[in-house]
C-alpha positions in Angstrom: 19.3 -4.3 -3.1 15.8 -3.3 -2.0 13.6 -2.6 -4.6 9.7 -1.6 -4.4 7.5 -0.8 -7.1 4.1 0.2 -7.1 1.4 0.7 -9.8 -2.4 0.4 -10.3 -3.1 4.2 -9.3 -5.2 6.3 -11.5 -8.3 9.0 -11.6 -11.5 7.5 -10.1 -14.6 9.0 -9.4 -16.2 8.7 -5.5 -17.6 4.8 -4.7 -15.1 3.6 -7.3 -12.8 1.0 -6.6 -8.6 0.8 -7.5 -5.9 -2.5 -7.0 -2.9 -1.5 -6.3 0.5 -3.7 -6.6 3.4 -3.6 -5.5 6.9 -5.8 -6.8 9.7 -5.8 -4.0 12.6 -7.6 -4.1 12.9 -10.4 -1.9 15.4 -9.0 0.8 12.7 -7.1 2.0 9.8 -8.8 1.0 10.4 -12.5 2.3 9.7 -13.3 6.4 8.9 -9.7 6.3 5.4 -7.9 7.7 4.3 -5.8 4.3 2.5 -2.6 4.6 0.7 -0.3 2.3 1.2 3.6 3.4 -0.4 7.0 1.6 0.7 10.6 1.6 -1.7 13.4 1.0 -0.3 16.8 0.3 0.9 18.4 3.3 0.3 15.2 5.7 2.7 12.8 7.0 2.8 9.7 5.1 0.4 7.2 7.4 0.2 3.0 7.2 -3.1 2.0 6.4 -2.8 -1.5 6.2 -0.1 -4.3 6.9 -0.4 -8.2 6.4 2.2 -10.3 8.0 4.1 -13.1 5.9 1.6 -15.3 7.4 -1.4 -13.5 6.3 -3.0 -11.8 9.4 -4.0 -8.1 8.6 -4.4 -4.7 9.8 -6.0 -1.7 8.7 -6.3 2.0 10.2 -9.7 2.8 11.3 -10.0 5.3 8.1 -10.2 2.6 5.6 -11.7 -0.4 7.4 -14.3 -2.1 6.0 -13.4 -0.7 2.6 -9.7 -2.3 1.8 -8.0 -5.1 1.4 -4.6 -6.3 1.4 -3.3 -9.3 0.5 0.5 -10.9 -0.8 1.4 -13.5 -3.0 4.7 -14.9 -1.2 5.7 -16.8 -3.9 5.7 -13.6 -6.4 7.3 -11.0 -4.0 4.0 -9.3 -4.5 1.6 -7.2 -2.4 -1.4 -5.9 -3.2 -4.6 -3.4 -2.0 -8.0 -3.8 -2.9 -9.6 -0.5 -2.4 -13.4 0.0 -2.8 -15.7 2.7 -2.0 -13.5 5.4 -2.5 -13.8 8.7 -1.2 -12.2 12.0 -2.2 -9.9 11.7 1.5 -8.4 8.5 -0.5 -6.4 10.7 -2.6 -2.8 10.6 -2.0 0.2 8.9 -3.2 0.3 5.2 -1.6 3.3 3.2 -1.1 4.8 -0.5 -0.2 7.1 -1.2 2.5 7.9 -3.4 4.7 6.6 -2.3 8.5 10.1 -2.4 9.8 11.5 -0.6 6.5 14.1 1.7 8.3 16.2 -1.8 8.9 16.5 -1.9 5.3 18.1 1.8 5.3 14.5 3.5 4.7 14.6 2.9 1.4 11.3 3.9 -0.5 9.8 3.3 -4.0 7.8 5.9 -5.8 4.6 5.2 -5.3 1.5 5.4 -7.2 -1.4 8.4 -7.2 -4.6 8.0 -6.6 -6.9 10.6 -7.1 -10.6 10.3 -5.6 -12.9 13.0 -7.3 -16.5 13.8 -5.6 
């Protein structure tokens, strides 16, 4: 059973800085490529960053420089450090593995992060 759980969200004000977490389970957390993904109301949910299971990284342009992800492979845990914040951060962000629709696009329920200017 896939299970995803996010937390760490919260209010911050502009420059701030937020960690996120995430708990999956480990059918889809183990071998797998983990990514961190936002919505913002009325967008499409994007992928921001991605770390494979051995730890090389990617981020969209938007947020380089400014997070970080990371995963602890022994906790089924995934993480995004996320500094600087600006108010375009807002959104609800999510865990998933990059090649989540193998797992029957199956989706936690996130965490919201609210950037204020």
């Amino acid at each position: 059973q896939v299970q995803l759980v996010e937390s760490g969200g919260g209010l911050v004000q502009a420059g701030e800085s937020l960690t996120l977490s995430c708990a999956a389970s480990g059918s889809i957390f183990s071998g797998n490529a983990m990514g961190w993904y936002r919505q913002a109301p009325g967008k499409q949910r994007e992928l921001v960053a991605s770390i494979s299971s051995g730890g090389s990284t990617n981020y969209a342009d938007s947020v380089k420089g400014r997070f970080t992800i990371s995963r602890n492979n022994n906790k089924n845990t995934v993480f995004l450090q996320m500094n600087s914040l600006k108010p375009g951060d807002t959104a609800v962000y999510y865990c998933n593995a990059v090649n989540w629709r193998l797992y029957g696009g199956h989706w936690g329920q996130g965490t919201q992060v609210t950037v204020s200017s």
